[in-house]
Backbone and ligand atoms as CSV (ligand in chain L), in Angstrom:
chain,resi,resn,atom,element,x,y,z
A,1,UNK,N,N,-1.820,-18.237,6.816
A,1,UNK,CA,C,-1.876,-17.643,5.475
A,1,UNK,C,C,-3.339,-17.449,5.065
A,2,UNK,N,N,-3.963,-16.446,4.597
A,2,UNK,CA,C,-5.008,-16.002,4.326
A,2,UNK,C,C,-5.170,-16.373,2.661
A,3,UNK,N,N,-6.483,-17.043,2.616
A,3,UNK,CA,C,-6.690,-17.419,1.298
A,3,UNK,C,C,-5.589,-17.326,0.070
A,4,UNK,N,N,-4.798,-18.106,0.262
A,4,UNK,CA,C,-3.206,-18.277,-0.796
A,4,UNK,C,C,-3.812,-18.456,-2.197
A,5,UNK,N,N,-3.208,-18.010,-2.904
A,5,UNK,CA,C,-3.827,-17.850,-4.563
A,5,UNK,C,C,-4.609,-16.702,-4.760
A,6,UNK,N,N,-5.018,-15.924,-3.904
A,6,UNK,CA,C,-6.130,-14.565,-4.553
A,6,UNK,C,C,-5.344,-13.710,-4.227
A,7,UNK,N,N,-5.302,-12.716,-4.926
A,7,UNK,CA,C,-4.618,-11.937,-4.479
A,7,UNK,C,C,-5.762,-10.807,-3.554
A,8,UNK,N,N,-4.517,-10.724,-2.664
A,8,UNK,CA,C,-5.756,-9.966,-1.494
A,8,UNK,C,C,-5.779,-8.730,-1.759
A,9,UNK,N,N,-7.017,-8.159,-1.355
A,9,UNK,CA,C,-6.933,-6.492,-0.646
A,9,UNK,C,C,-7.421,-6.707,0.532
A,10,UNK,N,N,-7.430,-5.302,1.153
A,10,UNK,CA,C,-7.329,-4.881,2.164
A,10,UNK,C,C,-7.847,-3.758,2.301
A,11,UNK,N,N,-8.276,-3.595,3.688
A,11,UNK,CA,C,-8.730,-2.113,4.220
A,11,UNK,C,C,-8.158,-1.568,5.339
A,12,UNK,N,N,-7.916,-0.428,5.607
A,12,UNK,CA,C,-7.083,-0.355,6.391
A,12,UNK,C,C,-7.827,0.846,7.687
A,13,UNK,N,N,-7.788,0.775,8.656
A,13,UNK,CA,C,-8.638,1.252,9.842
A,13,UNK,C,C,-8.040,3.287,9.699
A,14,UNK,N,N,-8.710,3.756,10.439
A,14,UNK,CA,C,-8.028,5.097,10.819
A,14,UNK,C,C,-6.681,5.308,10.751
A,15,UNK,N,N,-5.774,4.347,12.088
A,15,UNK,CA,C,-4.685,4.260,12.562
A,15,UNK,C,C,-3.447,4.417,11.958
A,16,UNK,N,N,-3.944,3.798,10.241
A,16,UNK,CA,C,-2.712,3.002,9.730
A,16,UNK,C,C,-2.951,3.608,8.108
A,17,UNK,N,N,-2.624,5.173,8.178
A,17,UNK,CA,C,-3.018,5.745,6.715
A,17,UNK,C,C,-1.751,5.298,6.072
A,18,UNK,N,N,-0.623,5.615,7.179
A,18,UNK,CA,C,0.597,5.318,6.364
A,18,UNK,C,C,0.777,3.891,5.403
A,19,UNK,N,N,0.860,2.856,6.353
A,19,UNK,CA,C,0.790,2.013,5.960
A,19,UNK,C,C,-0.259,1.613,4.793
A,20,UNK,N,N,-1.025,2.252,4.632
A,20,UNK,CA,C,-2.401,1.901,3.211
A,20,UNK,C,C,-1.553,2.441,2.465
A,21,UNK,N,N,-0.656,3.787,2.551
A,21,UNK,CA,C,0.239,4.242,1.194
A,21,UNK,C,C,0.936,3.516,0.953
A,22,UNK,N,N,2.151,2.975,1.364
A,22,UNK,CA,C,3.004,1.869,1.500
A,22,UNK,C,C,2.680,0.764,1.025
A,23,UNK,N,N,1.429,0.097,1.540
A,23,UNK,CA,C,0.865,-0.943,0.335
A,23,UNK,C,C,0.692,-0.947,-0.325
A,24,UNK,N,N,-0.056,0.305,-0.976
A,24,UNK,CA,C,-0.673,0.613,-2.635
A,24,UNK,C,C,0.698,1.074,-3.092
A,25,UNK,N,N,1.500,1.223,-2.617
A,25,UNK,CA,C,2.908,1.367,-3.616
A,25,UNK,C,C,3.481,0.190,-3.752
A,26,UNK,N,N,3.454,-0.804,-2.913
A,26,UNK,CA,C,3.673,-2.073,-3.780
A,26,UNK,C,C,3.083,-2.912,-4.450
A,27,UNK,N,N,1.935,-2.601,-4.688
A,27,UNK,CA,C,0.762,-2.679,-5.922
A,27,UNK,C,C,-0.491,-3.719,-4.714
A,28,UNK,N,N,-0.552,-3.699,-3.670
A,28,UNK,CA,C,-1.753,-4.223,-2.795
A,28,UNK,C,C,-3.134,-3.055,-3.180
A,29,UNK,N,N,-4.172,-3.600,-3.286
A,29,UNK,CA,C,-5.618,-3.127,-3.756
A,29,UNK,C,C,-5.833,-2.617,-1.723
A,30,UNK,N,N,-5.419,-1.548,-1.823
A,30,UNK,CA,C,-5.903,-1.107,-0.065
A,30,UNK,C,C,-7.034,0.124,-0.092
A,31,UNK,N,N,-8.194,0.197,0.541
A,31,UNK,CA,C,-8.414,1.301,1.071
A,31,UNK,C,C,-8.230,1.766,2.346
A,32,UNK,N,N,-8.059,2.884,2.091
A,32,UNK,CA,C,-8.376,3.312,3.981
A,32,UNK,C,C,-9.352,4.104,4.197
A,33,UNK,N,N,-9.447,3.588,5.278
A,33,UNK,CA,C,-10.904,3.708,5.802
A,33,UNK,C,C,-11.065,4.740,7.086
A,34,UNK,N,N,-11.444,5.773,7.627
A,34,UNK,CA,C,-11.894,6.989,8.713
A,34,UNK,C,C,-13.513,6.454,9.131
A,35,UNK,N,N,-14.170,5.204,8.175
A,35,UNK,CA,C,-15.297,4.993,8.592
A,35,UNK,C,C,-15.022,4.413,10.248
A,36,UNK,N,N,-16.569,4.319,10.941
A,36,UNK,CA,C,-16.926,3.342,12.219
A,36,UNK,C,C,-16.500,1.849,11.972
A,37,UNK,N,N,-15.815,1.456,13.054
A,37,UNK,CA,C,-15.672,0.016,13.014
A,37,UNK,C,C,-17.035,-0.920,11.997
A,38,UNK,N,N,-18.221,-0.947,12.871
A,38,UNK,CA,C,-19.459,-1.175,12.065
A,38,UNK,C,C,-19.294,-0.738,10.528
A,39,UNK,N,N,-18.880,0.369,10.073
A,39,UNK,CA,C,-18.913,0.256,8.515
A,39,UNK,C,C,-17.711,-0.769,7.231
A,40,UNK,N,N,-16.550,-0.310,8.570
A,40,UNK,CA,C,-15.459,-1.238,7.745
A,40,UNK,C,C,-15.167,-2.770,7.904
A,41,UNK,N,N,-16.475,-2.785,8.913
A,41,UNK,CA,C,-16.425,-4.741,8.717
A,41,UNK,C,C,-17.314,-5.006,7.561
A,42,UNK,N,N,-18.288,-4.056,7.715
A,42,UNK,CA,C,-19.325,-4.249,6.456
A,42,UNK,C,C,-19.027,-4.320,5.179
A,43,UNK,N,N,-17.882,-3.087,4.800
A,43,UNK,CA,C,-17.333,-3.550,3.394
A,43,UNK,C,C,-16.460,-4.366,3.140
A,44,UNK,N,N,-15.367,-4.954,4.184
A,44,UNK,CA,C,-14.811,-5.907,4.456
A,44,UNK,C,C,-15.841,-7.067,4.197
A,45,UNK,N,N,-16.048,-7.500,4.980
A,45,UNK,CA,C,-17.543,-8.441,4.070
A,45,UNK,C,C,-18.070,-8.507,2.405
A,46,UNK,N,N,-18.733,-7.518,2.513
A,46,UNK,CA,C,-18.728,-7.263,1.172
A,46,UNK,C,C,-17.996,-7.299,0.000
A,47,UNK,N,N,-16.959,-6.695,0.446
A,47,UNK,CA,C,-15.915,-6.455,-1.024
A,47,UNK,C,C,-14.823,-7.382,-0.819
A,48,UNK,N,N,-15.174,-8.406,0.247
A,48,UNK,CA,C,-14.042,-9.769,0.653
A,48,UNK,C,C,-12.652,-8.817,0.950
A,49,UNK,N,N,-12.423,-7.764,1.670
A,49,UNK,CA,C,-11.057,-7.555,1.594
A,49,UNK,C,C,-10.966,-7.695,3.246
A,50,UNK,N,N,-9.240,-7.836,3.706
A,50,UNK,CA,C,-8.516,-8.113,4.579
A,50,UNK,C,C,-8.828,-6.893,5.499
A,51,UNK,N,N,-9.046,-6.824,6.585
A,51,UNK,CA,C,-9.219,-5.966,7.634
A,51,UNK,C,C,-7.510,-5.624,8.457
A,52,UNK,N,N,-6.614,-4.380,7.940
A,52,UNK,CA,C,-5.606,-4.135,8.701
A,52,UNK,C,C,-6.380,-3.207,10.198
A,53,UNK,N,N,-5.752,-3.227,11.130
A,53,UNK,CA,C,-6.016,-2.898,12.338
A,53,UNK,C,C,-5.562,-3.040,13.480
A,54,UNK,N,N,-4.901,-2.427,14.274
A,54,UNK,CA,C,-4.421,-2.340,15.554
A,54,UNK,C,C,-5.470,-2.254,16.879
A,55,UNK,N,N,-6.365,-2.348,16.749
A,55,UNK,CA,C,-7.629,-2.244,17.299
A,55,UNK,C,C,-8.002,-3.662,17.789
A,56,UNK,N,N,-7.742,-4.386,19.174
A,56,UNK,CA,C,-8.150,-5.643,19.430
A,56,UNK,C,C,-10.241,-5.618,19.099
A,57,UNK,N,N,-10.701,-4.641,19.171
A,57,UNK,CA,C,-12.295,-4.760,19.462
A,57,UNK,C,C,-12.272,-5.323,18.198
A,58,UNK,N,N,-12.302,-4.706,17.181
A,58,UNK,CA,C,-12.536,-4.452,15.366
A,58,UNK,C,C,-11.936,-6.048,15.366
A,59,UNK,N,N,-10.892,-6.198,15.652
A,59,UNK,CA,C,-10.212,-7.733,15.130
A,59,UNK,C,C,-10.772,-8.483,15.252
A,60,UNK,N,N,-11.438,-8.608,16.844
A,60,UNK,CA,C,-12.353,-9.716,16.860
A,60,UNK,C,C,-14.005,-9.794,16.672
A,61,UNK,N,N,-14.133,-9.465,16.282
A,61,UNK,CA,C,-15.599,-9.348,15.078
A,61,UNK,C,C,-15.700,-10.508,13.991
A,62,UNK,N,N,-16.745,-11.369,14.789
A,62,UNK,CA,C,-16.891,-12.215,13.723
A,62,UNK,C,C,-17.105,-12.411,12.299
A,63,UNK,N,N,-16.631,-13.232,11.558
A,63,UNK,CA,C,-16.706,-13.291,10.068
A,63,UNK,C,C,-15.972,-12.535,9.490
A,64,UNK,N,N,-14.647,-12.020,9.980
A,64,UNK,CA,C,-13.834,-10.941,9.242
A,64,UNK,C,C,-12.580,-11.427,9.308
A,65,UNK,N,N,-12.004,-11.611,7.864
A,65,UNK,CA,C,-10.355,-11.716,7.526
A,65,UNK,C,C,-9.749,-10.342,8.410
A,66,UNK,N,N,-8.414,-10.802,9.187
A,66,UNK,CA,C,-7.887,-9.792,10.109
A,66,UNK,C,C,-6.780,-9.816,10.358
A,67,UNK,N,N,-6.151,-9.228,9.684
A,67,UNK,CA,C,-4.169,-9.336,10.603
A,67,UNK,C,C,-4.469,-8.484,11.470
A,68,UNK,N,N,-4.168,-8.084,11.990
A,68,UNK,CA,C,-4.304,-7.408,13.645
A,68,UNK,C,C,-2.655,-6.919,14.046
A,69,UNK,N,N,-2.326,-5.614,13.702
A,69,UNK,CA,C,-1.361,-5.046,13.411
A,69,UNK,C,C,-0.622,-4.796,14.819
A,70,UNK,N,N,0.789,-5.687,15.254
A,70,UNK,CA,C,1.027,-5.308,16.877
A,70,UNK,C,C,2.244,-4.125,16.514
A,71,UNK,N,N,3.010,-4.290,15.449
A,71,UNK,CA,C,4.618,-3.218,15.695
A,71,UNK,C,C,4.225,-1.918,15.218
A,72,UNK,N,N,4.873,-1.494,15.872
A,72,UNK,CA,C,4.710,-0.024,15.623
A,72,UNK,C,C,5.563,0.841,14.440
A,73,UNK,N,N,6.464,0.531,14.123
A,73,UNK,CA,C,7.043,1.077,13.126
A,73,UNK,C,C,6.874,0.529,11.567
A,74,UNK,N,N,6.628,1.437,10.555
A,74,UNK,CA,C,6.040,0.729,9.110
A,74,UNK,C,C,6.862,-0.294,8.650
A,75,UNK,N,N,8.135,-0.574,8.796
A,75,UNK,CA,C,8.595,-1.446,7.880
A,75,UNK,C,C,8.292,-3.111,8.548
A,76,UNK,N,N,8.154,-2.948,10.092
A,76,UNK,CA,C,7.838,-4.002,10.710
A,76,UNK,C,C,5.879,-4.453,10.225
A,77,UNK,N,N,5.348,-3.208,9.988
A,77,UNK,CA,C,4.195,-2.961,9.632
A,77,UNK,C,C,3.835,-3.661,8.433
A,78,UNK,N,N,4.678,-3.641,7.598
A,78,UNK,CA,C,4.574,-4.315,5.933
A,78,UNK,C,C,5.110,-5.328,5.993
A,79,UNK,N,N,6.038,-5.836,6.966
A,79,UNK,CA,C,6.737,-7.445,6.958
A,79,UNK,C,C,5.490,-8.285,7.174
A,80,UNK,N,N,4.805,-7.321,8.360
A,80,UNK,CA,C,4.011,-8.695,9.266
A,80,UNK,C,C,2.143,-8.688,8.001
A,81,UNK,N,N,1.789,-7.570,7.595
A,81,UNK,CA,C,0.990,-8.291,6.250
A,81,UNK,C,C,1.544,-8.992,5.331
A,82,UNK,N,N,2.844,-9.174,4.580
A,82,UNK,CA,C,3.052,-9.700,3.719
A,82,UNK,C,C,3.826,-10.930,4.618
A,83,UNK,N,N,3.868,-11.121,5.034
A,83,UNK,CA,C,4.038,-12.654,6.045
A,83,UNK,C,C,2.822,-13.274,6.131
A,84,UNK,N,N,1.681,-12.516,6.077
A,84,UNK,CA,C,0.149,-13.211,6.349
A,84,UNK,C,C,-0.684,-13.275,4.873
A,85,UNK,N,N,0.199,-12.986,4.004
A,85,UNK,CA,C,-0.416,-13.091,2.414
A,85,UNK,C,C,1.053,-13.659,1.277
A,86,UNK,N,N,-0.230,-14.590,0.711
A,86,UNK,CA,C,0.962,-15.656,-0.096
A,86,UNK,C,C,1.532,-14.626,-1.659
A,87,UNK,N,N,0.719,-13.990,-2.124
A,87,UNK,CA,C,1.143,-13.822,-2.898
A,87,UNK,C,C,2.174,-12.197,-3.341
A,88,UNK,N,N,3.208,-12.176,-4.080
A,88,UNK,CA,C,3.691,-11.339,-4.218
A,88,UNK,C,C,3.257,-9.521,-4.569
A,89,UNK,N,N,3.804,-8.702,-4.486
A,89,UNK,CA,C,2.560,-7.608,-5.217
A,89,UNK,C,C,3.455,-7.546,-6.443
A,90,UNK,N,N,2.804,-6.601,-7.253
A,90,UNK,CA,C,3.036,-6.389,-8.407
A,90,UNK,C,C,3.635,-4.804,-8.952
A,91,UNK,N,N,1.943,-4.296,-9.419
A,91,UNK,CA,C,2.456,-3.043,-10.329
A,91,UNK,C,C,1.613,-2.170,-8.984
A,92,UNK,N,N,2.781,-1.194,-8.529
A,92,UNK,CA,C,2.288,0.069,-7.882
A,92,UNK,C,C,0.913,0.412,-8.034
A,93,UNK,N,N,0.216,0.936,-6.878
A,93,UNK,CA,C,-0.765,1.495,-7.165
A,93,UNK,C,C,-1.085,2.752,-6.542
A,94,UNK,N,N,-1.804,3.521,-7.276
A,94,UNK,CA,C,-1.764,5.168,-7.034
A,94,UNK,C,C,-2.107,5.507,-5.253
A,95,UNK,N,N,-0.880,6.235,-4.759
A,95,UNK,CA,C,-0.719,6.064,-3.313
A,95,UNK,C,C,-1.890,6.949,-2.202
A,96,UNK,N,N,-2.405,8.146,-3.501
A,96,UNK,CA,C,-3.200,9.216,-3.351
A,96,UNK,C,C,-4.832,8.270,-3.095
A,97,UNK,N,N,-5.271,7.636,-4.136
A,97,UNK,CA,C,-6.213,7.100,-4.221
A,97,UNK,C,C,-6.303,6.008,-4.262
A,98,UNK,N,N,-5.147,4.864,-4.697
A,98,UNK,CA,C,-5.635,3.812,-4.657
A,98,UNK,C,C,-6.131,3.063,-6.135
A,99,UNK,N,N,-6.458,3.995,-7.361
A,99,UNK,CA,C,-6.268,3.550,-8.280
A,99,UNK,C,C,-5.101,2.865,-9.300
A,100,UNK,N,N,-5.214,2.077,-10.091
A,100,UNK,CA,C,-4.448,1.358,-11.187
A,100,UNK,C,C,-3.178,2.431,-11.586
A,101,UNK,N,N,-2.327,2.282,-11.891
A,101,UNK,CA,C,-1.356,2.998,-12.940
A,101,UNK,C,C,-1.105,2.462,-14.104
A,102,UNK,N,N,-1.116,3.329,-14.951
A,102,UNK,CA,C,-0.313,2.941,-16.313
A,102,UNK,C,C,0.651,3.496,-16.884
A,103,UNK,N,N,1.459,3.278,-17.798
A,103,UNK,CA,C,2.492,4.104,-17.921
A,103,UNK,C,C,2.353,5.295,-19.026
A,104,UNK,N,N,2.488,5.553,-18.929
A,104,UNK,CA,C,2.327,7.019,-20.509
A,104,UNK,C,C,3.773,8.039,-20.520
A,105,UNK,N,N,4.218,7.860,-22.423
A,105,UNK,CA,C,5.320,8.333,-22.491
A,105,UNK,C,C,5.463,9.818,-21.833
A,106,UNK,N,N,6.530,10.711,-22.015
A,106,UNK,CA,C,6.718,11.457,-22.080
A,106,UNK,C,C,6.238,12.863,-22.274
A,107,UNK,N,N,5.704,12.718,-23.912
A,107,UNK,CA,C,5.103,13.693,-24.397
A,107,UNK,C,C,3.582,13.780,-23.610
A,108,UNK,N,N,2.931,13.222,-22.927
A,108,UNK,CA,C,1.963,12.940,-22.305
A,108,UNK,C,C,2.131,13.661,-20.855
A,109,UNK,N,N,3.188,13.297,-20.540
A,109,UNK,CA,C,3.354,14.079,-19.024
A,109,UNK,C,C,3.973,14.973,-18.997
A,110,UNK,N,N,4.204,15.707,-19.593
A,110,UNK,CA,C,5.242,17.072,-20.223
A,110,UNK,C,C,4.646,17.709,-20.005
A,111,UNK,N,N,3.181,18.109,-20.050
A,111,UNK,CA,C,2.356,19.044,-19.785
A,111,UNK,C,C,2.194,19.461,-18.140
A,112,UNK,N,N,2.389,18.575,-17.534
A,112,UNK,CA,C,1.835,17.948,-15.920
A,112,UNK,C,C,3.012,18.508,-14.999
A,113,UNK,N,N,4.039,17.917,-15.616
A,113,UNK,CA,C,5.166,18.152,-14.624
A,113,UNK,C,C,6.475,19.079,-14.867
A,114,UNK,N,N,7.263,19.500,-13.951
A,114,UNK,CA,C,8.390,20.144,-13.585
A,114,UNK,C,C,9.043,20.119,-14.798
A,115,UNK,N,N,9.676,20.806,-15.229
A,115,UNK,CA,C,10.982,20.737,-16.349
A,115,UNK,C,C,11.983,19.942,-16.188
A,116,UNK,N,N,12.203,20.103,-14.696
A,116,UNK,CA,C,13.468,19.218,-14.529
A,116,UNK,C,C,13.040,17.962,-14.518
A,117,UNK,N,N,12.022,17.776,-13.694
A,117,UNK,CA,C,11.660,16.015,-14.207
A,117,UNK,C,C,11.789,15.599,-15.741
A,118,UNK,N,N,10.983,16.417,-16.085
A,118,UNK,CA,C,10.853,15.872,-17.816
A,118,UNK,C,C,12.307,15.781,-18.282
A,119,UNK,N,N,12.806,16.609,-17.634
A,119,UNK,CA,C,14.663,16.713,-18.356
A,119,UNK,C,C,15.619,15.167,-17.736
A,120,UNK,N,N,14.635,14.822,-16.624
A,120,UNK,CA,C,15.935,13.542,-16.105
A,120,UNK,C,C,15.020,12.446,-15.668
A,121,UNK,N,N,13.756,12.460,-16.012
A,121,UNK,CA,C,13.454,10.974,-16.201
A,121,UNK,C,C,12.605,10.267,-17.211
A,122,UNK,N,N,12.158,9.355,-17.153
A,122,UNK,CA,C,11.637,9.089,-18.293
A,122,UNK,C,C,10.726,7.737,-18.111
A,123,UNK,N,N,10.662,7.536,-17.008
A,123,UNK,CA,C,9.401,6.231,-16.813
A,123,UNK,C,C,8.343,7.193,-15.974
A,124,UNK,N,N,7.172,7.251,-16.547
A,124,UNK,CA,C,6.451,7.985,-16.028
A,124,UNK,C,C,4.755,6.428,-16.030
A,125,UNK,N,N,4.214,7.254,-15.143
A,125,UNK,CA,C,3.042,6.351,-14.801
A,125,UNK,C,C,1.523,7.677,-14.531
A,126,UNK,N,N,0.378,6.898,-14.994
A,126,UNK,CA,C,-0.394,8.197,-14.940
A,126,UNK,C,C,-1.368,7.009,-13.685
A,127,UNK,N,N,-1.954,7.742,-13.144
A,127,UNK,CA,C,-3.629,7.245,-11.989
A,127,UNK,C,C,-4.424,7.293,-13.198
A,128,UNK,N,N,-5.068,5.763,-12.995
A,128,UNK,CA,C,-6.682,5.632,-14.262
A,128,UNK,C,C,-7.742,6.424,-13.650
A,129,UNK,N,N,-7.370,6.430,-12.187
A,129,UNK,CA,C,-8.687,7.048,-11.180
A,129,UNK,C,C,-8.789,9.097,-11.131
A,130,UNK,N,N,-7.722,9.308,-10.845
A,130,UNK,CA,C,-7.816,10.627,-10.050
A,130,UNK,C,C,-6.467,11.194,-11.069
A,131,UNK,N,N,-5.854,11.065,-11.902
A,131,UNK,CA,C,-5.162,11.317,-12.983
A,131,UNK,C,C,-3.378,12.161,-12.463
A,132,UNK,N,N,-3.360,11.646,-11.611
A,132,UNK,CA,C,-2.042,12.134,-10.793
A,132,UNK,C,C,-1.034,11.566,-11.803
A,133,UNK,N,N,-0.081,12.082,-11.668
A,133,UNK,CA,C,1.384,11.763,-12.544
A,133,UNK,C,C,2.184,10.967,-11.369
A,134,UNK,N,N,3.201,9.777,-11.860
A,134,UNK,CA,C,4.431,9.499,-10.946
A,134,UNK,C,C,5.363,9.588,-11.526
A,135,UNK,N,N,6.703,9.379,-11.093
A,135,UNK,CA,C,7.470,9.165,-11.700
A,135,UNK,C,C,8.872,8.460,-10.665
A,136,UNK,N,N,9.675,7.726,-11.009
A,136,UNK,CA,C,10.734,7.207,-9.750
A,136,UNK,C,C,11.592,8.210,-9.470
A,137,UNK,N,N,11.394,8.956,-8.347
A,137,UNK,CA,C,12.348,9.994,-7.617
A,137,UNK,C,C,12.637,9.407,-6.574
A,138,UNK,N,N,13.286,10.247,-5.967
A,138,UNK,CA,C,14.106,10.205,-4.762
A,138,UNK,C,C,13.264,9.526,-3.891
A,139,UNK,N,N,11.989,9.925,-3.515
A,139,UNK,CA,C,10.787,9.645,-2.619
A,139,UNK,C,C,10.910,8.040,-2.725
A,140,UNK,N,N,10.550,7.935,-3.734
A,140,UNK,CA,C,9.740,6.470,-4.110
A,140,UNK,C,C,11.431,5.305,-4.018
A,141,UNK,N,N,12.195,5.702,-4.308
A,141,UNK,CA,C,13.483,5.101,-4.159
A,141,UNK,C,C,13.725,4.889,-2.851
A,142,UNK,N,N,13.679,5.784,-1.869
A,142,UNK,CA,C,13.502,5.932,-0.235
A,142,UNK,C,C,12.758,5.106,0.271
A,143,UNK,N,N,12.228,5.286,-0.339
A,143,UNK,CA,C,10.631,3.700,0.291
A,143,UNK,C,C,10.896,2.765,0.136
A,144,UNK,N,N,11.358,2.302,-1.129
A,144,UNK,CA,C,11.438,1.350,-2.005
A,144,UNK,C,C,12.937,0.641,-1.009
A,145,UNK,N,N,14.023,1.498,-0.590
A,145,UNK,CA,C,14.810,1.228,0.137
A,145,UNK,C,C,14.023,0.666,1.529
A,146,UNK,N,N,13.428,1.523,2.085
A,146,UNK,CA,C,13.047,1.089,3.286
A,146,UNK,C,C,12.365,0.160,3.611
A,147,UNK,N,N,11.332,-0.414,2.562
A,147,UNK,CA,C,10.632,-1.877,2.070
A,147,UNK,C,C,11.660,-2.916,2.330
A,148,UNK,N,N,12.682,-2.793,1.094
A,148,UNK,CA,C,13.689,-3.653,0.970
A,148,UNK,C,C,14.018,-4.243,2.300
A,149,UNK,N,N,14.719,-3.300,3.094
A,149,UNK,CA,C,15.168,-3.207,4.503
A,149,UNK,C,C,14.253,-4.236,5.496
A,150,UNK,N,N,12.876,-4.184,5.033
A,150,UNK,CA,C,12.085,-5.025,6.419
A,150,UNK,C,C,11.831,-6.399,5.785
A,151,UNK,N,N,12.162,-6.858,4.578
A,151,UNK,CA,C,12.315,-7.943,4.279
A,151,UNK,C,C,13.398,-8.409,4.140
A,152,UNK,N,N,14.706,-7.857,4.613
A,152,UNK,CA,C,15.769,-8.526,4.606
A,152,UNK,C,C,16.770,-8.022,6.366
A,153,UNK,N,N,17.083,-8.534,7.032
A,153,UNK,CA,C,17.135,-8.134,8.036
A,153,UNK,C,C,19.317,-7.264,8.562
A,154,UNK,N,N,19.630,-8.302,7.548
A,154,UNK,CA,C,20.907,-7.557,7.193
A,154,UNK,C,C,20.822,-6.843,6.984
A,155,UNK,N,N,20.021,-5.891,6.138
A,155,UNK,CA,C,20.416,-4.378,5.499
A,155,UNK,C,C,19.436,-3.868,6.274
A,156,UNK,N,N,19.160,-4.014,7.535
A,156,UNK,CA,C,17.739,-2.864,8.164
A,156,UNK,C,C,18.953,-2.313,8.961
A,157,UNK,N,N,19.872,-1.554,9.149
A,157,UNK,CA,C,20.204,-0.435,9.585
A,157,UNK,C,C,19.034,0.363,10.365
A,158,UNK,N,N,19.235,0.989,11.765
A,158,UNK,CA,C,17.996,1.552,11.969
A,158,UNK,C,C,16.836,1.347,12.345
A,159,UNK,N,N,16.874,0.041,12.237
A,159,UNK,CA,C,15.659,-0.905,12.227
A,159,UNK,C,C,15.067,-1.143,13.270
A,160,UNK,N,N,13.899,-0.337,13.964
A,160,UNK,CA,C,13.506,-0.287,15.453
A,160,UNK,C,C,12.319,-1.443,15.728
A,161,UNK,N,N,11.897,-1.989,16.179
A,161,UNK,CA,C,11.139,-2.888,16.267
A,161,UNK,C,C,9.449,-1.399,17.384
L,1,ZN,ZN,ZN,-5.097,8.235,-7.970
């Protein structure tokens, strides 16, 4: 277990963009990173966050927090970080960038989005960073299913290792 009580972030290598979305939707502080090995140990260092990576070289680099990513498919992908971090996530975070969400009524996102959204939902969330709209559709329900699925092993239907 990697420093239990803080809540972690993370950075996440080339390999594993998916998976950085997937985290920041269950509210994990992730970037991802296209930098050189050499740069993303450096901010890893720096900004104390968790090094994701499938990359044996990068893993073993001294002085660096590292799950070291072996399955290949995402939901096995998100079991095995949140098996290596104590604490729960929280509030979504913007999947585009990586920034905070907050919620903002209606009349606020009415401008932004589809008619039909505005006509059939009504929890909406704005990015503090890059000002993207969300809202719970089909997408995010799909995920949210498929999450479910790798933490519970009864309902993984499908479930490829
Ligand atoms: Zn954003």
């Amino acid at each position: 277990m990697l420093n239990p009580g803080v809540e972690p972030r993370f950075i996440a290598d080339a390999m594993l963009g998916k998976l950085a979305r997937w985290l920041r939707l269950l509210g994990y502080d992730t970037l991802y990173s296209q930098e050189s090995d050499n740069l993303i140990a450096q901010r890893a260092r720096s900004e104390e966050r968790i090094v994701l990576t499938r990359d044996r070289g990068l893993a073993a680099r001294r002085g660096l927090n590292v799950i070291l990513l072996t399955a290949t498919s995402l939901e096995l992908q998100v079991a095995q970080v949140h098996a290596n971090v104590a604490i729960p996530p929280l509030t979504p975070r913007c999947v585009a960038c990586n920034g905070t969400l907050s919620p903002i009524p209606l009349e606020l996102a009415r401008p932004h989005i589809p008619t039909y959204i505005a006509a059939t939902h009504s929890d909406f969330h704005q990015c503090q960073q890059c000002a993207k709209i969300f809202w719970r559709g089909t997408h995010w329900e799909g995920i949210c299913r498929r999450i479910a699925a790798a933490f519970d092993p009864d309902t993984a239907s499908g479930f490829s290792p």
